[in-house]
ROSE-4610 file (N, C-alpha, C; in Angstrom, 1 decimal, always signed):
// ROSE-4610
residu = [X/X/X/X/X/X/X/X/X/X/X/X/X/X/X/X/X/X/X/X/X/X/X/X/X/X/X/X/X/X/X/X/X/X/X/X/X/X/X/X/X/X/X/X/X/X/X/X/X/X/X/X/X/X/X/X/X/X/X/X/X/X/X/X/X/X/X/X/X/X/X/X/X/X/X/X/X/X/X/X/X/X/X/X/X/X/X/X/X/X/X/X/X/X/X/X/X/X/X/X/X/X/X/X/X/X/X/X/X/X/X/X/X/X/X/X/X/X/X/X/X/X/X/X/X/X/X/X/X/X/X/X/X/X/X/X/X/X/X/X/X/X/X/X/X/X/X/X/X/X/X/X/X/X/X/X/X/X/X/X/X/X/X/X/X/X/X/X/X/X/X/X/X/X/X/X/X/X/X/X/X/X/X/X/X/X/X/X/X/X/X/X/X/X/X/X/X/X/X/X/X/X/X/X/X/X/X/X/X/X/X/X/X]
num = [1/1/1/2/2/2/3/3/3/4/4/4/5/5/5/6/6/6/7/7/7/8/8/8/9/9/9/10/10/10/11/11/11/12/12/12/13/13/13/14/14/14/15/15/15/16/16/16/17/17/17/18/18/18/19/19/19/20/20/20/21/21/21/22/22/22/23/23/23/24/24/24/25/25/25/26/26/26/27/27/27/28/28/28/29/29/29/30/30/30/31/31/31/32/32/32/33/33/33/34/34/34/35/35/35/36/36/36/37/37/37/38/38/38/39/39/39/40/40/40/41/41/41/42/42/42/43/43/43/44/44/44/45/45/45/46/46/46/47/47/47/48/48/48/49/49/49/50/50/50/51/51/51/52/52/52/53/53/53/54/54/54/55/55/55/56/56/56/57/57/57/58/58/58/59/59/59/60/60/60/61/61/61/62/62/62/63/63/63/64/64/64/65/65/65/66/66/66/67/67/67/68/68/68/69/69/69/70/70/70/71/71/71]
x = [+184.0/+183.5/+182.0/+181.3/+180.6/+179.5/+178.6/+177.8/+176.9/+176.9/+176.9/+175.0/+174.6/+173.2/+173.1/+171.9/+171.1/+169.4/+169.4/+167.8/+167.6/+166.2/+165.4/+164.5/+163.6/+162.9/+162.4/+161.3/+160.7/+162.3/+162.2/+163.2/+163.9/+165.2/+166.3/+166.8/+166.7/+167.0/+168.2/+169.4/+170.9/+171.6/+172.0/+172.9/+173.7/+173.9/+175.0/+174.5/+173.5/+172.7/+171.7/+171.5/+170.8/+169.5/+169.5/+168.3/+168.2/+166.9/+167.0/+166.9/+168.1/+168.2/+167.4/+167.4/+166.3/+166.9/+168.3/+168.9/+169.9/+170.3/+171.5/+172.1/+173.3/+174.2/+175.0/+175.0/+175.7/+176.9/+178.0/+179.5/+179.8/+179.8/+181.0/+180.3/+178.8/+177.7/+177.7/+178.6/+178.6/+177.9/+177.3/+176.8/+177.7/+177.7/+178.7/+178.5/+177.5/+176.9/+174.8/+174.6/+173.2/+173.0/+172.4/+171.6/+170.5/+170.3/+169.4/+169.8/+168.4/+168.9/+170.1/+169.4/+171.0/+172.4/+172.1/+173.4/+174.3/+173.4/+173.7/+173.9/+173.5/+173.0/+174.7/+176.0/+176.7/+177.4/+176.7/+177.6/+176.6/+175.9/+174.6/+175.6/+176.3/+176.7/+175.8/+176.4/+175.7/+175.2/+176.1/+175.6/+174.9/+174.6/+174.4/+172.3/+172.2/+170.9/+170.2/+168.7/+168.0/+166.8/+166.2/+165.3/+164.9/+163.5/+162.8/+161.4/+161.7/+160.2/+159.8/+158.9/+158.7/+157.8/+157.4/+156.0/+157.3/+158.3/+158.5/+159.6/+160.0/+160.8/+162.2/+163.2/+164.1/+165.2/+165.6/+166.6/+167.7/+168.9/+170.1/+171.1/+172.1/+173.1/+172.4/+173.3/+173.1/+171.9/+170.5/+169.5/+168.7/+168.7/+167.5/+166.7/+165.7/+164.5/+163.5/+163.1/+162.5/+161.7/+160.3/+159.1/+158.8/+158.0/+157.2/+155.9/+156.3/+154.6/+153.7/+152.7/+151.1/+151.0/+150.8/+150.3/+148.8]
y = [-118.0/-117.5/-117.5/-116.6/-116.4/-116.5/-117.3/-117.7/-115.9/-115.6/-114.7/-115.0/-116.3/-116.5/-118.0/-117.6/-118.9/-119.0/-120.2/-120.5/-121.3/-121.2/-122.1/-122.7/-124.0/-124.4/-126.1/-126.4/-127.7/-128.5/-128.8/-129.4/-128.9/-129.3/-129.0/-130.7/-131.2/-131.7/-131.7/-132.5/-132.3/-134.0/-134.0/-135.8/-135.7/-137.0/-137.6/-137.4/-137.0/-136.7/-137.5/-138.7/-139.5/-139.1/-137.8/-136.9/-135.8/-135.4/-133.7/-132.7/-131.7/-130.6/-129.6/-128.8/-128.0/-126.4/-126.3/-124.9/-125.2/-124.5/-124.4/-122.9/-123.0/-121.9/-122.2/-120.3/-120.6/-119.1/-119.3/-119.0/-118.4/-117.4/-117.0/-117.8/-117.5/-118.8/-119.7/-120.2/-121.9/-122.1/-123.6/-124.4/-124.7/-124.2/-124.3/-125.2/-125.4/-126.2/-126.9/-128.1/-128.4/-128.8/-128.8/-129.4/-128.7/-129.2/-128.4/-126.8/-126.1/-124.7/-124.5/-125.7/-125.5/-125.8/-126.8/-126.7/-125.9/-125.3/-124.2/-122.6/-122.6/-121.1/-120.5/-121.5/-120.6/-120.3/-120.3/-119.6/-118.6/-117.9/-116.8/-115.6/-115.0/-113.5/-112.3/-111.0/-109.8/-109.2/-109.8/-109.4/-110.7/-111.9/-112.9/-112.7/-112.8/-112.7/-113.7/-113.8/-115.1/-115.1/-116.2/-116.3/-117.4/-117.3/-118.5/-118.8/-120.3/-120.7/-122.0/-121.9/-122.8/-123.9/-123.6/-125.2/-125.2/-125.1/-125.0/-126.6/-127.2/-128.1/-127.4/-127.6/-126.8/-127.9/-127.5/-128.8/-128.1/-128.4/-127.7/-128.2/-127.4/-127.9/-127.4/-128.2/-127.9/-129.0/-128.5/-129.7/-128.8/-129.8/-130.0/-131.1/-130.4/-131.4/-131.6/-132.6/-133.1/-133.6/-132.4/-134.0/-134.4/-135.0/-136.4/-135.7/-136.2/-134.9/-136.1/-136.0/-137.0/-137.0/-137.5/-138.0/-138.3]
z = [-56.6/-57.9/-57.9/-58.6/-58.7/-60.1/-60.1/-61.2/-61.7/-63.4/-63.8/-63.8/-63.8/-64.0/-63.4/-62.4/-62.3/-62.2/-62.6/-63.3/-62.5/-61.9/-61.0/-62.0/-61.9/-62.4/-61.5/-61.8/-61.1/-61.8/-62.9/-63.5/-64.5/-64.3/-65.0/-65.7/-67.1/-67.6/-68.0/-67.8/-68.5/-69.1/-70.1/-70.2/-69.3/-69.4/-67.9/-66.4/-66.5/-64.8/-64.5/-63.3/-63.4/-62.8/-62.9/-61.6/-62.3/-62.3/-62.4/-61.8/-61.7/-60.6/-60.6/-60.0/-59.9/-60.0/-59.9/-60.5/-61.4/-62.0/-63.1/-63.0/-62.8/-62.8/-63.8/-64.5/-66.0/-65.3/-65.9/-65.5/-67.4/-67.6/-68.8/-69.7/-69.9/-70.7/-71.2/-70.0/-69.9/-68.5/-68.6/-67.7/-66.6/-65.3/-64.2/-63.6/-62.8/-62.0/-62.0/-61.5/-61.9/-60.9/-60.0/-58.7/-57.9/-56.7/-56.0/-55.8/-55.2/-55.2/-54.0/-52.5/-51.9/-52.2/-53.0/-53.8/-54.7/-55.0/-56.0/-55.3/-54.3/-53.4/-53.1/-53.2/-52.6/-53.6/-55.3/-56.4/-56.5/-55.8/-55.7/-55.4/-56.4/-55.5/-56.0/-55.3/-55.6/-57.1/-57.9/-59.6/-60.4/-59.5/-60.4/-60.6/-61.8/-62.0/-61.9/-61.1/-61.0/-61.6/-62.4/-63.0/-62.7/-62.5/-61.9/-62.7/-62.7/-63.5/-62.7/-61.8/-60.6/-61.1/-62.7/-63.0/-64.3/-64.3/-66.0/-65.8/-67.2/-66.9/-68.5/-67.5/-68.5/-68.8/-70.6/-70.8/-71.0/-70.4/-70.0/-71.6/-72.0/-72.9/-74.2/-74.9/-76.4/-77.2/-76.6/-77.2/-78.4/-79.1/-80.5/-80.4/-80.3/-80.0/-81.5/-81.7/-83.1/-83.0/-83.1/-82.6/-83.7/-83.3/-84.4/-85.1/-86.3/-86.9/-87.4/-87.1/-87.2/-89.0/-89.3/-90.9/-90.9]
């Protein structure tokens, strides 16, 4: 099977991962797989789309982020 999209990035942020991967393959737009690109390279088929952001750090899942506002 084949991943419908995968994202390259310096880092891939996800909970429950004690590391961060550096591709993410998303399947039926869900999150399939997180690891290195070799890891990831043999859900690469002929329609899967690749997007790459080689300085970016990307946070995988369902995150809301809340910063802190200065007073």
């Amino acid at each position: 099977m084949h991943a419908d999209l995968l994202l390259t990035a310096r880092h891939i942020e996800t909970l429950g991962r004690d590391r961060p991967g550096q591709a993410l393959a998303v399947t039926d737009g869900r999150s399939a797989a997180v690891g290195t690109a070799d890891e990831t390279a043999a859900l690469r088929g002929p329609a899967t789309v690749v997007h790459e952001f080689p300085g970016a750090t990307v946070l995988g899942g369902d995150v809301r982020l809340h910063p802190a506002r200065n007073s």
